[in-house]
N, C-alpha and C positions, 0 to 999 in steps of 0.2 A: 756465330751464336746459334741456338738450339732453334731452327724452322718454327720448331712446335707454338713459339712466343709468336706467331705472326697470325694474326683473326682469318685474314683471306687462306692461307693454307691448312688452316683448324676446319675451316667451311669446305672444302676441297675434299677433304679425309675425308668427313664426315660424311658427306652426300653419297660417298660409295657405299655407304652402309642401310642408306634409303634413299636411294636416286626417286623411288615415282613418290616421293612425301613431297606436298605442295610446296613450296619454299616461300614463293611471292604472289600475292595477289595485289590486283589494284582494279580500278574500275572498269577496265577493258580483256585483262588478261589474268591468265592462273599459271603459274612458271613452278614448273618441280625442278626439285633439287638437278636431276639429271641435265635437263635444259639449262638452268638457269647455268652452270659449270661451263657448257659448252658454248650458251653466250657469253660470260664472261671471259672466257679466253682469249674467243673471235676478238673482243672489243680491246683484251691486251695485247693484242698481237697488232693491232691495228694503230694504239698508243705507243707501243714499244716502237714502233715502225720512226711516225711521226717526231718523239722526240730523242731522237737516234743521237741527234747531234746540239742537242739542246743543253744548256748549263744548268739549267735549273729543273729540269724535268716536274715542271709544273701545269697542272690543264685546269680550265675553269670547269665547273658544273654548272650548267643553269639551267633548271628545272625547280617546277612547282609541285612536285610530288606526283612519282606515278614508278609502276618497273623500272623501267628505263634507267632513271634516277639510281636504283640500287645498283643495277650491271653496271654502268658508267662508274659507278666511283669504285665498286669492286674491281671494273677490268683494270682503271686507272690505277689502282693498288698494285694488283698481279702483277701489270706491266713495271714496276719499278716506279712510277710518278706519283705523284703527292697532288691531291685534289684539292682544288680551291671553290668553296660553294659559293653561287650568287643566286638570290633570288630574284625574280624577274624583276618584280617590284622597285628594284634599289636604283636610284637614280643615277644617269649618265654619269657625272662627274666624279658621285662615289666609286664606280666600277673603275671612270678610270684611273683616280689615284688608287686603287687595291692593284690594279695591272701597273702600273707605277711600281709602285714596292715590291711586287710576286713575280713581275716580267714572266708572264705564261706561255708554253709556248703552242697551246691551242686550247680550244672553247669546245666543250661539249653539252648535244640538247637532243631534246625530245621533237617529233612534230607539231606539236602545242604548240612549243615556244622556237621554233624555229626563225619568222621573223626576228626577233629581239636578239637573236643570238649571231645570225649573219651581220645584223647591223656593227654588233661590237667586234665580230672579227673582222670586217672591213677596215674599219677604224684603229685596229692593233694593231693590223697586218698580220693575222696569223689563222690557221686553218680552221676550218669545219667541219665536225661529224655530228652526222643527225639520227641518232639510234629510236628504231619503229620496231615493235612486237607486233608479229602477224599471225593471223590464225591461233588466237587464242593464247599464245605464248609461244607455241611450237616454233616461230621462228624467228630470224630479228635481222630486219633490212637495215644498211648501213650507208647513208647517205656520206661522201665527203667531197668540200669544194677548197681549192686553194690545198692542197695537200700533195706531196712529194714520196712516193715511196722511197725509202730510202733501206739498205741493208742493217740487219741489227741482231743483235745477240743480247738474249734475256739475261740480266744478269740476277745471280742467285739473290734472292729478297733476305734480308736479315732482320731481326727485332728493331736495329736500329736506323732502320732507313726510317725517311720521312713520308708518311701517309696521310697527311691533310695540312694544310693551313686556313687557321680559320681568321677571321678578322672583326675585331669588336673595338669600339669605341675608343679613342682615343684623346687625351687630354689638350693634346699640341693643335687637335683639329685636323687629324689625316690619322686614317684606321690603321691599328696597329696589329701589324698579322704573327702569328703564334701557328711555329712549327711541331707538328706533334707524330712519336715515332709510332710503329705498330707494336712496341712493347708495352708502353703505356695502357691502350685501351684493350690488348692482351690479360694484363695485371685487373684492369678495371671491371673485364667482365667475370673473371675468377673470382674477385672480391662479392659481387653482385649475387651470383650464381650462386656464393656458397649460403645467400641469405634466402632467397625466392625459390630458387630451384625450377628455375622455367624446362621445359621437354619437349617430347615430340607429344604433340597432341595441344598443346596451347596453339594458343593465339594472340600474337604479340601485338600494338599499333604503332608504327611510324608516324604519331602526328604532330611534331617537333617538325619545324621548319628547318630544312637542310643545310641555312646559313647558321645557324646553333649546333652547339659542338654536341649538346645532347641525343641529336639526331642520329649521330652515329653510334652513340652506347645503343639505342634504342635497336637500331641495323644490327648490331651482331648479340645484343641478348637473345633477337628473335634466329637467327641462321646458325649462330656459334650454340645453339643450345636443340639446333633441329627442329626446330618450332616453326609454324608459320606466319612471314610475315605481311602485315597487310596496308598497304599504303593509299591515305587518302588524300584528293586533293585540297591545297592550302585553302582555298576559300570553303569545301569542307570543316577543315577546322579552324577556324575562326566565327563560323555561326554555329551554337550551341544546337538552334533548331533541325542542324543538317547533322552537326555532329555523333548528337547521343542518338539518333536512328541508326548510324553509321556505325556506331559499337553494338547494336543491339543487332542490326541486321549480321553483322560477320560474329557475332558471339566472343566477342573480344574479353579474353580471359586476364592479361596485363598490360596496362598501360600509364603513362609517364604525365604528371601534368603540374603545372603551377598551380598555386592556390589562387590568383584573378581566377584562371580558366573555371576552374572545379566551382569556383563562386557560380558562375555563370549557368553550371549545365545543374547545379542543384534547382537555381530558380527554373529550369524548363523541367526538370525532373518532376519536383512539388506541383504543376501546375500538368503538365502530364500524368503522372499520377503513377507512372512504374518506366523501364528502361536501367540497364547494367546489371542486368541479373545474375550475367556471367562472367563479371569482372571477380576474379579474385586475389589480386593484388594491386595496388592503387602506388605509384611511384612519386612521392611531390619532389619539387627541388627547384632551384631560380628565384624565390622568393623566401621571407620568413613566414615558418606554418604556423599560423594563431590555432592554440586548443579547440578554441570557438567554432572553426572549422573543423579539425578531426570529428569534434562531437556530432557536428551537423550530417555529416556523413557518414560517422556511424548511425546515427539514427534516421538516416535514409536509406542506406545500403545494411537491414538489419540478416545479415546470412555470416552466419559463423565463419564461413572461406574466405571473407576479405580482409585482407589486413592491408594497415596502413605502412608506407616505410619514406621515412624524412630525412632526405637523402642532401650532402653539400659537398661540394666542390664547385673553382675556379675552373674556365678551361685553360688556364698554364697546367693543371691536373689531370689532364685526362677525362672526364666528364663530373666524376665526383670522388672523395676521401672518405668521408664521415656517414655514419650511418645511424638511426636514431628508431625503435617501432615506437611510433607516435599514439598506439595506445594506451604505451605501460606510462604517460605522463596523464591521461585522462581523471579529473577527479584533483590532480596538484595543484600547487597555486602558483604553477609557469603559467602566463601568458603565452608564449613562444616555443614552439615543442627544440627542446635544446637540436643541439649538430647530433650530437651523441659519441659515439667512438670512433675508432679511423676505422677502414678495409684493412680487410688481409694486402701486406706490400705495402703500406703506409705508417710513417711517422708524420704525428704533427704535436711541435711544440709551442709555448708560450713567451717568445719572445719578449722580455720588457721594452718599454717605448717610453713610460716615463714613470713615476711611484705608484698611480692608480689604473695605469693599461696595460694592457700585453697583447701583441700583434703572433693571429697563427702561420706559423711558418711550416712548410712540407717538403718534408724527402721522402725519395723511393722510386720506385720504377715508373711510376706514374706521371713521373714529372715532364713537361716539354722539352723539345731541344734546346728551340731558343726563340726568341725574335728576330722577327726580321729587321732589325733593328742593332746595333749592337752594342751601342750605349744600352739601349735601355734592357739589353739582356742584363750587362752588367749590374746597373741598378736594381732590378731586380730577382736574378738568379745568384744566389752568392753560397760562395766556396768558407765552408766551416771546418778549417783545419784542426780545429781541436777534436772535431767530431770526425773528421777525415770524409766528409758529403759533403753537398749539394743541398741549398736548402730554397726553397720560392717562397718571398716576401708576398702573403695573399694580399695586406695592407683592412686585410679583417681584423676588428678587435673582439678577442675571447677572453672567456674564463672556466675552471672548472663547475660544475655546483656539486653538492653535495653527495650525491651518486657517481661521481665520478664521471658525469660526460659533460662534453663541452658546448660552452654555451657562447651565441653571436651578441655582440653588442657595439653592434656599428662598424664604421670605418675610419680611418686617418687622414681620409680627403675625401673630395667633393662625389666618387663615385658611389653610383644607386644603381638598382634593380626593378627593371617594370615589366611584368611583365615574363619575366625571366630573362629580361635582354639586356645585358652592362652597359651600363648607359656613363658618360664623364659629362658632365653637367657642363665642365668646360669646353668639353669642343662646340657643343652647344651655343654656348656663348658666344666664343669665337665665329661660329659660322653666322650668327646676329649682327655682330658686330661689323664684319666682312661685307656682308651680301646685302644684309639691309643698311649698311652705312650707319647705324645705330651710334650716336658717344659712349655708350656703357651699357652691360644686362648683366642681369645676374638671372636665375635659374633654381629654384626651389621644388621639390618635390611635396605634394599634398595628398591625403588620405581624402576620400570622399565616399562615406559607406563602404569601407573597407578596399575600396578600388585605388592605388597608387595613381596621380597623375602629374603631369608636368605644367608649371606657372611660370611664365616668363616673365620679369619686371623688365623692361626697356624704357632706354631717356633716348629718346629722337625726335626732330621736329617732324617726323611724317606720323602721324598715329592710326595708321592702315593698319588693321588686321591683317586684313587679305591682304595689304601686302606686304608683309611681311613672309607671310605661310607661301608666297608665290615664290620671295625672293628665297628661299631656303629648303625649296620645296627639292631643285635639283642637286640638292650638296648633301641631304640629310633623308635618313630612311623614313618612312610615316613614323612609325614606334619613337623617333627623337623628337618629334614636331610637338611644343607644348600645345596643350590643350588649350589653355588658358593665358590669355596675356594681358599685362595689364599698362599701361603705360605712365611715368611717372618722372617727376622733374628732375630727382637726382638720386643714386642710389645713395642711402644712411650709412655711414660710418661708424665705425665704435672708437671707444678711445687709443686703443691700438691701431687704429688706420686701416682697419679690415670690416670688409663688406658688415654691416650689421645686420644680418640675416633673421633674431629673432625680432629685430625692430619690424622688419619685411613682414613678418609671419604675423605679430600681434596688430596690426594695421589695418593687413587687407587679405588676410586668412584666416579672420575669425572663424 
């Protein structure tokens, strides 16, 4: 297949045509195109080495955001292997049922995070590279323990090789990993690119956590388009008060964010009183965008160059499909700025489910391989001989409206969005159930001043908060852990025999 479909070798080209243009900065270092090429190589060369003899030519990333971060998953690409992101954060047991399922055949990290990451490669059994940018980016020292040279030969990279696996929430209660090619996020940023038009001269933000498949659209908007990109650290973003100085001080021209987020950096904004002057284009996605919000930031951000773009996609997609300018709804009577149209290289239809629903379903390049999994590839990747494709069941329910674009209106199970994180209410449950010993929970999602959060009802004779949150605290990332819990003698039933969940809601979520 045509190279050209491959992001890492688009970024390659590219940089010979501006080697000294910055590529990466982060809070230590400034890496130009020219550098950044010849660390990435170093780092493929060094991968390719490692998993020579490997079956799965899989490596973990684990990093909190910094350079580093960028060459590692980029060399990991070059080199022919599929990166698996972990953030430091994610508790022992999660990591190791994801190394469970992905069987990695080495761990890559920063000097930050080196402890946490030796600990897990002791424990796999499998090696360590610990990549340091020195002297400003100029160069990059290459730590490795437990490691085997071993002979090897690059083999040619095609659109369809596998470049990341990513792992989100799973229903059964063990994360479910999603193999995704480099043609997909190829297709993804063509589609993107033909909307924004990011260049050289922008300035893109990395502030999507690397365990989010967004992360990586974000990485090649900013390199595949010559732009530079700038990566800050995750406790960075996650306080609004560190953050919006952190776009203002690099003059950050596009960047990507949920609506919780954007909630957030408006109230520091208004009480600040100025900050993103030089944002002009704002990316939502991972959650449903309320008007209510567009409006608020348009009338915060009042400069003609910002537009808004409400953007959807699964990552069984490649980061996103649908594209929506969330102005041209300002003033309607949506509540919810619709999906809008697909990308360029996107079909998505409207499945029937029953007389009143229709489930969006998508083909095209964008789509994943597969699961790691293969039942549940099947279940959910399915072959439409009539149509002669490939279609992925999102398990979203849509519809047209009257404009022609499409519109979200819920789901067909129990999965949600917090965050921008896919959350299955069920593993949730199950992990309650498991670890606290609990008889029964169920798992509700609550709105409070427009903030999504999680409420757990549990029947158990222990009625510990704390312990509960201790007992589930190693099984489950912070972002699963409800906020709220409440405890109760028996979960309500409806007449069907299924959880009664608005009885839950009218009770004790007034």
């Amino acid at each position: 297949m045509d190279e050209i479909a491959v992001p890492i070798l688009s970024i390659i080209t590219l940089s010979s045509y501006q080697p000294d243009t910055i590529a990466l900065v982060d809070d230590f270092s400034s890496v130009s195109y020219r550098n950044a090429i010849i660390h990435i190589e170093t780092v493929s060369e060094q991968i390719a080495s490692c998993v020579a003899n490997s079956l799965t030519k899989r490596v973990m990333a684990y990093f909190a955001g910094s350079a580093e971060m960028v060459l590692a998953i980029l060399g990991a690409q070059l080199s022919g292997a599929a990166y698996i992101p972990i953030e430091p954060k994610t508790p022992g047991s999660r990591i190791d049922a994801i190394a469970d399922v992905a069987k990695p055949c080495m761990i890559m990290t920063d000097s930050q995070n080196r402890q946490g990451a030796q600990s897990i490669a002791e424990r796999l059994g499998i090696p360590l590279v610990v990549l340091s940018l020195k002297k400003a980016g100029k160069t990059l020292d290459i730590f490795r323990e437990g490691y085997r040279e071993q002979p090897f030969t690059v083999e040619r990279l095609t659109s369809s090789t596998p470049a990341v696996v990513f792992f989100t929430s799973g229903s059964t209660g063990t994360p479910k990993g999603v193999e995704l090619s480099h043609l997909g996020y190829y297709r993804w940023f063509e589609g993107v690119q033909d909307l924004i038009q990011v260049k050289r001269g922008d300035r893109v933000a990395l502030t999507t956590n690397h365990s989010f498949d967004l992360s990586l659209g974000e990485l090649y908007l900013g390199l595949m388009s010559g732009a530079t990109l700038y990566v800050p650290r995750q406790s960075t973003v996650r306080d609004p008060l560190s953050l919006v100085p952190w776009l203002d001080q690099h003059e950050i021209t596009v960047f990507q964010s949920v609506p919780s987020l954007m909630r957030r950096i408006l109230l520091f904004r208004e009480s600040a009183g100025q900050g993103l002057e030089t944002v002009r284009t704002i990316m939502f996605c991972g959650e449903p965008l309320e008007q209510q919000l567009v409006k608020k930031v348009k009338d915060s951000f009042p400069f003609s160059h910002t537009r808004i773009l409400n953007l959807y996609g699964p990552v069984e997609a490649s980061v996103q499909v649908t594209y929506c300018w969330a102005e041209e709804y300002l003033g309607s009577e949506d509540v919810i700025i619709p999906l809008g149209k697909p990308l360029k290289h996107v079909v998505v239809r409207l499945a029937e489910v029953d007389d009143t629903s229709h489930e969006l379903q998508i083909t095209g390049d964008h789509l994943a391989l597969r699961y790691l999994d293969e039942k549940k590839t099947r279940e959910s990747f399915i072959n439409d001989e009539a149509e002669g494709t490939r279609f992925y069941r999102t398990g979203d329910l849509g519809r047209l409206n009257a404009r022609g674009d499409l519109e979200y209106h819920g789901r067909v199970d129990d999965q949600v969005k917090i965050n921008g994180y896919r959350i299955e209410l069920g593993e949730i449950e199950k992990t309650i159930i498991d670890h606290f010993k609990a008889t029964d929970c169920c798992v509700l999602i609550e709105k409070s001043e427009g903030e999504p959060s999680l409420v757990a009802f549990v029947v158990s004779p222990n009625d510990s908060v704390a312990d509960l949150r201790r007992a589930v605290a190693d099984h489950l990332p912070t972002y699963m852990i409800p906020r709220t819990v409440i405890f109760i003698e028996s979960i309500p039933l409806n007449t069907n025999g299924k959880r009664d969940k608005p009885s839950l809601r009218a009770e004790y979520l007034k």
